[in-house]
PASEBA-1860 file (N, C-alpha, C; in nm, 3 decimals):
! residues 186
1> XXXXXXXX> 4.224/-3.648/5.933/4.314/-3.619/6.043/4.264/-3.683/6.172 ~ 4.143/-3.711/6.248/4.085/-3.708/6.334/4.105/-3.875/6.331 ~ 4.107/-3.955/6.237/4.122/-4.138/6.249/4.236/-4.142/6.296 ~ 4.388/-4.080/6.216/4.490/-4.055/6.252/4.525/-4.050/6.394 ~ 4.425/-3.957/6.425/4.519/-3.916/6.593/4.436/-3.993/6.659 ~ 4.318/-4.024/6.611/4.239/-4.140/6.738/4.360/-4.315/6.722 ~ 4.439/-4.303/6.605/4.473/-4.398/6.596/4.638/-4.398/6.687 ~ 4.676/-4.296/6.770/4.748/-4.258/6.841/4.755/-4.255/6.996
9> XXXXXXXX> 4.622/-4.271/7.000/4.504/-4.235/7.102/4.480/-4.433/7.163 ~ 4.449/-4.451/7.075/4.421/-4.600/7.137/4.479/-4.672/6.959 ~ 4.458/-4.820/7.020/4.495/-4.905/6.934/4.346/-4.931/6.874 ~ 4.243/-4.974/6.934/4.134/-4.984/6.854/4.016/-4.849/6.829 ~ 3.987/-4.808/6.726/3.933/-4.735/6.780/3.758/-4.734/6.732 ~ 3.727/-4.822/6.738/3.608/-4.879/6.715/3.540/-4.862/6.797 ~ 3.597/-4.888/6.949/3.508/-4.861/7.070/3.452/-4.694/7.119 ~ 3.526/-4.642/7.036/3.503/-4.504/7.087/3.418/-4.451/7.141
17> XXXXXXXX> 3.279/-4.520/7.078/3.147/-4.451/7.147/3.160/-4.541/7.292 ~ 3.181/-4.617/7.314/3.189/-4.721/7.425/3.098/-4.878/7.424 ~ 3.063/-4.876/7.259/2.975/-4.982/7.233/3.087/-5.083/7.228 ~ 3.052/-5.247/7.254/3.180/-5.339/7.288/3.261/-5.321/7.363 ~ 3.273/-5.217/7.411/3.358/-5.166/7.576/3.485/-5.301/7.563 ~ 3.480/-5.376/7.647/3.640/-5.417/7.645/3.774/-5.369/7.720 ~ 3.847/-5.428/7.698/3.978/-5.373/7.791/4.043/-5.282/7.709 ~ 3.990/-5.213/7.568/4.113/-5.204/7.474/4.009/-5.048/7.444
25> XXXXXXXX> 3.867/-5.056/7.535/3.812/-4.949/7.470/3.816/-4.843/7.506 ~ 3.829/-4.711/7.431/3.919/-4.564/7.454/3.826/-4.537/7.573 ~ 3.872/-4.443/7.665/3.777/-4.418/7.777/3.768/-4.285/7.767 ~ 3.720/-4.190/7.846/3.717/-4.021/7.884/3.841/-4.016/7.882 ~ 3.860/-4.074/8.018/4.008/-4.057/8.097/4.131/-4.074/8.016 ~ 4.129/-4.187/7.915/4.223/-4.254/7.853/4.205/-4.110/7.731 ~ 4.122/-4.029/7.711/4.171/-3.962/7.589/4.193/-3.795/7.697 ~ 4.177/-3.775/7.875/4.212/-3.705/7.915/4.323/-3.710/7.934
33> XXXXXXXX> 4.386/-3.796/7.960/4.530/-3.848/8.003/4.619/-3.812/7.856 ~ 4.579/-3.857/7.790/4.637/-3.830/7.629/4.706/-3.681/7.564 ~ 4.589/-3.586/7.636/4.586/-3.473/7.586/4.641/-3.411/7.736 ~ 4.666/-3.487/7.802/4.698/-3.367/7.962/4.811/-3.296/7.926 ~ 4.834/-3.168/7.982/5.009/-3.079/7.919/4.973/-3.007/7.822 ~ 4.832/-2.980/7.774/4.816/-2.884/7.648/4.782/-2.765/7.674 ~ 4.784/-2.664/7.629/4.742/-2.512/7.672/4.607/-2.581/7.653 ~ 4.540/-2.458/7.647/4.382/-2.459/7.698/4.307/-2.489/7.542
41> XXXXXXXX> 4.329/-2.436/7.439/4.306/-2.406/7.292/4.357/-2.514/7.227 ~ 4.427/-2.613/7.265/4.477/-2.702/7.159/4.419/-2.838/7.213 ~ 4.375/-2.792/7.400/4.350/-2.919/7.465/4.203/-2.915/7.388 ~ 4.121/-2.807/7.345/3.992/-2.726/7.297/3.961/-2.843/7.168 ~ 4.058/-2.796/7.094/4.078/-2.788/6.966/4.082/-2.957/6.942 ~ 4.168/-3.044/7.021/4.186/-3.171/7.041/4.049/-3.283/7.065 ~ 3.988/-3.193/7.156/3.835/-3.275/7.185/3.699/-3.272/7.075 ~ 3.763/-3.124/6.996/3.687/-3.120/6.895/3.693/-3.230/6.793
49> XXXXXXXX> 3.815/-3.254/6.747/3.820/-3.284/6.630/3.831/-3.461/6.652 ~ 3.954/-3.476/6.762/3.955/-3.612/6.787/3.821/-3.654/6.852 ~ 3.737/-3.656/6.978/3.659/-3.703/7.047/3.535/-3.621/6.960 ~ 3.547/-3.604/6.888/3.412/-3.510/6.800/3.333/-3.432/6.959 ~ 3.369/-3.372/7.018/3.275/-3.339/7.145/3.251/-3.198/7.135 ~ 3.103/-3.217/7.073/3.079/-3.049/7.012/3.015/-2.949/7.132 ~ 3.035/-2.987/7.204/2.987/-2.905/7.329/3.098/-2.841/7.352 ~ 3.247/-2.842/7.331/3.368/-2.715/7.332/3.329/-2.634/7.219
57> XXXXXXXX> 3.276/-2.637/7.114/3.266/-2.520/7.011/3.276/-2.402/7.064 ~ 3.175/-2.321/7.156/3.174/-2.161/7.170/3.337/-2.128/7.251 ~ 3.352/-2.209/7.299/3.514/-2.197/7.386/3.613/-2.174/7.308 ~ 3.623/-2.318/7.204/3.687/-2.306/7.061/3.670/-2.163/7.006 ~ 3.563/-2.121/6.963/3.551/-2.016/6.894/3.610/-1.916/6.936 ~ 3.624/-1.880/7.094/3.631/-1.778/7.134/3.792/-1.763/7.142 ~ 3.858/-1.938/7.153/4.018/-1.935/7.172/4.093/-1.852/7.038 ~ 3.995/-1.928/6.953/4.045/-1.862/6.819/4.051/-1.684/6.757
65> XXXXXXXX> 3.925/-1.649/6.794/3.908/-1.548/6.769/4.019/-1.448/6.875 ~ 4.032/-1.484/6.999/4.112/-1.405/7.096/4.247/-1.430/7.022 ~ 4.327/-1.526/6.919/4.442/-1.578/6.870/4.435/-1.447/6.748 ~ 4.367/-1.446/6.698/4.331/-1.376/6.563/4.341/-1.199/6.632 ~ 4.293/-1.165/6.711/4.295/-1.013/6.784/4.433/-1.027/6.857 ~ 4.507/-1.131/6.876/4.623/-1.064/6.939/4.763/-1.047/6.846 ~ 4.704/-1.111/6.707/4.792/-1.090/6.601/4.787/-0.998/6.543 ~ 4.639/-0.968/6.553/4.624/-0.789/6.520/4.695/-0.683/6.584
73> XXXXXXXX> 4.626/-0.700/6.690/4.768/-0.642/6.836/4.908/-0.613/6.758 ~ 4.952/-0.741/6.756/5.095/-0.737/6.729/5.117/-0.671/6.597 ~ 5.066/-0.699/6.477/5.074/-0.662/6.384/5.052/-0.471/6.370 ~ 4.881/-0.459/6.423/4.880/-0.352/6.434/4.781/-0.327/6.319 ~ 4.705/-0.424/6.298/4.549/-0.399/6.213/4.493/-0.359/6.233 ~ 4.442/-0.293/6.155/4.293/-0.225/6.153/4.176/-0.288/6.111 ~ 4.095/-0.322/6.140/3.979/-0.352/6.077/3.887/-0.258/6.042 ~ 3.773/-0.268/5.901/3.697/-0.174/5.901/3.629/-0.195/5.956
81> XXXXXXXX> 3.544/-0.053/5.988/3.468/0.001/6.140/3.345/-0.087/6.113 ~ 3.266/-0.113/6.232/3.163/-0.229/6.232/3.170/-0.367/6.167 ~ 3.292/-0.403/6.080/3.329/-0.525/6.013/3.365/-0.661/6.162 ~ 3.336/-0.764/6.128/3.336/-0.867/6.214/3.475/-0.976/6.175 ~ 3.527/-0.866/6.087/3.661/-0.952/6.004/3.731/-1.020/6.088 ~ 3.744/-0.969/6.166/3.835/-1.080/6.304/3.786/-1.218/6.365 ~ 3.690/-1.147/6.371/3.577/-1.315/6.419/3.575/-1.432/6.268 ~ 3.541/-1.338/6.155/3.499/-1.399/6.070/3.678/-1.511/6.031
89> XXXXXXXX> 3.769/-1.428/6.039/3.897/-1.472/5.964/3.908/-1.625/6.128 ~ 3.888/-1.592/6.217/3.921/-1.716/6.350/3.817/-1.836/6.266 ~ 3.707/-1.790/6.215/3.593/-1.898/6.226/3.634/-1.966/6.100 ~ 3.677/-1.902/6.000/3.741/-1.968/5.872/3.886/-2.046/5.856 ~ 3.952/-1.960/5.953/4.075/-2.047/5.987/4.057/-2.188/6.041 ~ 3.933/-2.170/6.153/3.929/-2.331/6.225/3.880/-2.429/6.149 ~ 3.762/-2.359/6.074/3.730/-2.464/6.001/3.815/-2.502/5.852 ~ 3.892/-2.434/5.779/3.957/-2.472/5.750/4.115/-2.563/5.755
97> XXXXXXXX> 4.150/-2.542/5.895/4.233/-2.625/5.968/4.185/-2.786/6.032 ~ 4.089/-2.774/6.020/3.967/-2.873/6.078/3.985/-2.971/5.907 ~ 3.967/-2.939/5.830/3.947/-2.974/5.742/3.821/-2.976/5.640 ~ 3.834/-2.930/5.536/3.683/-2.926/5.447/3.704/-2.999/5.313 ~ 3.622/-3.133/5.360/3.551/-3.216/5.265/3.627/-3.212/5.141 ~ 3.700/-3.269/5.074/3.658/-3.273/4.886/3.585/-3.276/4.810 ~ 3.504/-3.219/4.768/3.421/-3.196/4.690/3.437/-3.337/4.555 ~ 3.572/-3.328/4.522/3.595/-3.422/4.421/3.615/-3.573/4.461
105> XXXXXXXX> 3.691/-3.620/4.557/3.686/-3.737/4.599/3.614/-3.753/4.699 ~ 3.551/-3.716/4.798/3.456/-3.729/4.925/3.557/-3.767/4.993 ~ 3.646/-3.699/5.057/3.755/-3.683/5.166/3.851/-3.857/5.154 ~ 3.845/-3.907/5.005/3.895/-4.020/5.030/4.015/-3.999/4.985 ~ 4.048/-3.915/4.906/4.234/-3.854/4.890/4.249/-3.966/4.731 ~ 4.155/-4.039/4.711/4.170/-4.074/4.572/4.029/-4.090/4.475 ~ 4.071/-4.125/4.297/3.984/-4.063/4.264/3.989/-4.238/4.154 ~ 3.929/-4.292/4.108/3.917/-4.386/3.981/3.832/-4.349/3.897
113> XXXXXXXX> 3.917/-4.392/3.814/3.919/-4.384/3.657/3.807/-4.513/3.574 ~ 3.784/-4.502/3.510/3.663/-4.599/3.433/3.721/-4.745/3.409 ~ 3.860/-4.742/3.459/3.890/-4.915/3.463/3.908/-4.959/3.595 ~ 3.888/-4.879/3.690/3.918/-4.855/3.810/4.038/-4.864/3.911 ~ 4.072/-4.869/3.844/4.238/-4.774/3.862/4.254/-4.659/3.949 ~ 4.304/-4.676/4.068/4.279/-4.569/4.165/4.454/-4.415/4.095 ~ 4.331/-4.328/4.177/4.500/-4.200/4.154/4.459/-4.112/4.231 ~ 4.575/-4.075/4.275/4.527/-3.878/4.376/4.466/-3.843/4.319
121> XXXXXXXX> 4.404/-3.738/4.416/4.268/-3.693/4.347/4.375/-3.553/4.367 ~ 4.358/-3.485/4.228/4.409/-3.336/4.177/4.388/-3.248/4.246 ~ 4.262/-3.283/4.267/4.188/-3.161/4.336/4.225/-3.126/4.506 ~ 4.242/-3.240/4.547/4.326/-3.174/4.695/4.485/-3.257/4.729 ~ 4.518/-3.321/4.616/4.668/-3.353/4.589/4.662/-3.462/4.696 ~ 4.549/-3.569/4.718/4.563/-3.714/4.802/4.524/-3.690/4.929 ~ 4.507/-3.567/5.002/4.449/-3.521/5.117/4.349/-3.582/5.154 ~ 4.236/-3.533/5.082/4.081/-3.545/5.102/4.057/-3.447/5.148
129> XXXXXXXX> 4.137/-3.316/5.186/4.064/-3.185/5.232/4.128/-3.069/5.102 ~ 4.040/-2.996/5.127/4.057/-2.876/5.068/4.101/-2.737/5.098 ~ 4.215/-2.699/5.079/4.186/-2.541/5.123/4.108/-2.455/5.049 ~ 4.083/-2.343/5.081/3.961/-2.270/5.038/4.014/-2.187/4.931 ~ 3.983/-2.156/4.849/3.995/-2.036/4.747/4.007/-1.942/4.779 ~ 4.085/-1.810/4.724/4.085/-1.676/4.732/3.987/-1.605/4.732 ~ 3.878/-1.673/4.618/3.798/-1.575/4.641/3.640/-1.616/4.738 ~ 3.688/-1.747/4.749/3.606/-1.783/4.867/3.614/-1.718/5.010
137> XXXXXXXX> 3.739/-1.688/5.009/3.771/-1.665/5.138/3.716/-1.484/5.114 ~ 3.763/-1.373/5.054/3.721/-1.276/5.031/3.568/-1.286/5.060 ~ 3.521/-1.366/5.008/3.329/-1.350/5.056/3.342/-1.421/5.134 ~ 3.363/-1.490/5.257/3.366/-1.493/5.352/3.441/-1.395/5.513 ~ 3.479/-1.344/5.455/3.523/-1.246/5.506/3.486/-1.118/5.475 ~ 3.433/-1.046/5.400/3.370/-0.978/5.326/3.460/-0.879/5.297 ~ 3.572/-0.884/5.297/3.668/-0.770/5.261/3.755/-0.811/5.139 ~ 3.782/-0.738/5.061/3.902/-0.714/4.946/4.035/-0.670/4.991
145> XXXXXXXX> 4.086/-0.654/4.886/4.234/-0.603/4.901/4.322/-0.694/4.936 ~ 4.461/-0.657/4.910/4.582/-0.724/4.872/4.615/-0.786/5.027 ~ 4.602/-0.690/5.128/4.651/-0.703/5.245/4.597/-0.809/5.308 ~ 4.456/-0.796/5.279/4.404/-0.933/5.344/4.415/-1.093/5.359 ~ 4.418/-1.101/5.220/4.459/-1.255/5.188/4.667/-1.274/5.255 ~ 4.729/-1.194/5.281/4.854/-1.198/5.315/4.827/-1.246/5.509 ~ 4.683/-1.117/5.588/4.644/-1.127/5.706/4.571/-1.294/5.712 ~ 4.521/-1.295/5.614/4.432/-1.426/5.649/4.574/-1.545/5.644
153> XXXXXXXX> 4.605/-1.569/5.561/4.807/-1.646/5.590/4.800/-1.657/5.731 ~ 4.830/-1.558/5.788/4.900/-1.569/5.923/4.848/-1.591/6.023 ~ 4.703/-1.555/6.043/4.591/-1.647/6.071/4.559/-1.754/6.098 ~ 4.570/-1.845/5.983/4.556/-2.000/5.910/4.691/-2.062/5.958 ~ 4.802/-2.020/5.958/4.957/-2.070/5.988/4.888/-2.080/6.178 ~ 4.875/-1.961/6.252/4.871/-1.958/6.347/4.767/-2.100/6.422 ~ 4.629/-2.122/6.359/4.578/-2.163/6.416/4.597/-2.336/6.359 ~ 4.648/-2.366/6.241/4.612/-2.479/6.210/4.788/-2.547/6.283
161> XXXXXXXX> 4.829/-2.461/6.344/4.942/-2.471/6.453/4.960/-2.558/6.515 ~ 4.786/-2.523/6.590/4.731/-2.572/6.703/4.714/-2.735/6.647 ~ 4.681/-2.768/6.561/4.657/-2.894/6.487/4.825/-2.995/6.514 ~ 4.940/-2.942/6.476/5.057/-2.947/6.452/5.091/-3.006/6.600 ~ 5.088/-2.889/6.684/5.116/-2.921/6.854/5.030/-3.017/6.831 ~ 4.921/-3.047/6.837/4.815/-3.153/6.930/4.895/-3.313/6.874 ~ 4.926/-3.300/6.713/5.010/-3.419/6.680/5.158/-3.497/6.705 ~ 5.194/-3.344/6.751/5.314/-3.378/6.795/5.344/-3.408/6.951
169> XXXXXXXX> 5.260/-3.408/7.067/5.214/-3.405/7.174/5.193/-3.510/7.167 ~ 5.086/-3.595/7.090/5.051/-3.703/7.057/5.113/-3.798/7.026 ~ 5.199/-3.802/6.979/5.306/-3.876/6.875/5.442/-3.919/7.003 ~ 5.460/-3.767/7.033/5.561/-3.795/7.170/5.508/-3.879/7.261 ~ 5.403/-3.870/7.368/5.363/-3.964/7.404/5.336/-4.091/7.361 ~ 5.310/-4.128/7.308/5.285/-4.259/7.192/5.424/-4.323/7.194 ~ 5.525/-4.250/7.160/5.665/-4.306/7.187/5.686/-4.332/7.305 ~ 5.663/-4.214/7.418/5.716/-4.243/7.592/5.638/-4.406/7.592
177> XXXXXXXX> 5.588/-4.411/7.572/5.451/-4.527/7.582/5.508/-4.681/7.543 ~ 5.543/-4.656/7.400/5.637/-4.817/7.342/5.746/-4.819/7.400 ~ 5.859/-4.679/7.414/5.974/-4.720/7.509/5.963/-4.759/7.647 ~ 5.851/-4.720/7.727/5.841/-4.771/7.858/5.784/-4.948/7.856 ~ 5.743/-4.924/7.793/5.629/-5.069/7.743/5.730/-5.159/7.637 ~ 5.813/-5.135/7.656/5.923/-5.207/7.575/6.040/-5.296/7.660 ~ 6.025/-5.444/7.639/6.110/-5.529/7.769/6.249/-5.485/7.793 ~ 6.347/-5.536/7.889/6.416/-5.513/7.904/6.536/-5.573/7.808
185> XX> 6.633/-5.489/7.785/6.754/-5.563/7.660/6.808/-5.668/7.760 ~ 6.891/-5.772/7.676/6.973/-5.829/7.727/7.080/-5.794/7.848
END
């Protein structure tokens, strides 16, 4: 996901770290300007994943987890007493919205065969990410029951949301961009 939107972001994106600099190379500004107009959590969420800039993490964390308690709110959950289920379900949502690795293809979304013959890889259906298991997620969360895996859903919908907006934000601009930058008709 993160080549994708850097590839939205600028045309080359090789320069990113700022090595070869150039006229064409992504800047701060050029990926502040990009993301300007976002709530606070998606602008968060955006620097994470696109600009890898791991110094938003505890902010991140905290956007998420406050997303996850106000669905409770609304919903009207309970958590069990001293359980960290709320924190725990924000921290699994992001990183599963973030994306996690294939195990089977190494996030390359395909898999060859002994004549080498490429094919989706089964295992995350051409992605290269994985969603997590049921019962992965249960031990990570440390709770059972029916209700949960339905709470963790709405969760995961909510935050990998945030993923959704940041592309579509992205994408819109990217268009304002070729239509302005586009000569005049006859």
């Amino acid at each position: 996901m993160s080549l994708e939107i850097l590839a939205l972001l600028a045309t080359e994106i090789s320069h990113l770290d700022g090595s070869g600099g150039g006229r064409d190379a992504l800047r701060p500004e050029d990926v502040a300007s990009a993301l300007a107009g976002l709530s606070r959590k998606v602008y968060l969420y955006g620097l994470y994943t696109v600009v890898q800039d791991r110094s938003v993490q505890p902010e991140l964390v905290c956007h998420a987890h406050l997303e996850v308690v106000e669905l409770a709110i609304e919903r009207g959950w309970r958590a069990p007493r001293g359980s960290e289920v709320f924190r725990r379900m924000a921290l699994l949502a992001l990183c599963e919205a973030m994306g996690l690795d294939c195990s089977s293809c190494g996030k390359r979304g395909t898999i060859y065969d002994e004549h080498g013959v490429a094919a989706s890889c089964p295992a995350c259906h051409g992605t290269g990410l994985r969603r997590i298991t049921k019962e992965e997620r249960e031990e990570a969360l440390g709770v059972t029951g029916r209700r949960w895996p339905a709470r963790y859903e709405r969760v995961y919908c909510r935050i990998s949301g945030w993923r959704l907006t940041l592309e579509d934000h992205l994408q819109r601009g990217l268009r304002e961009e070729t239509e302005s930058a586009a000569p005049p008709g006859p």
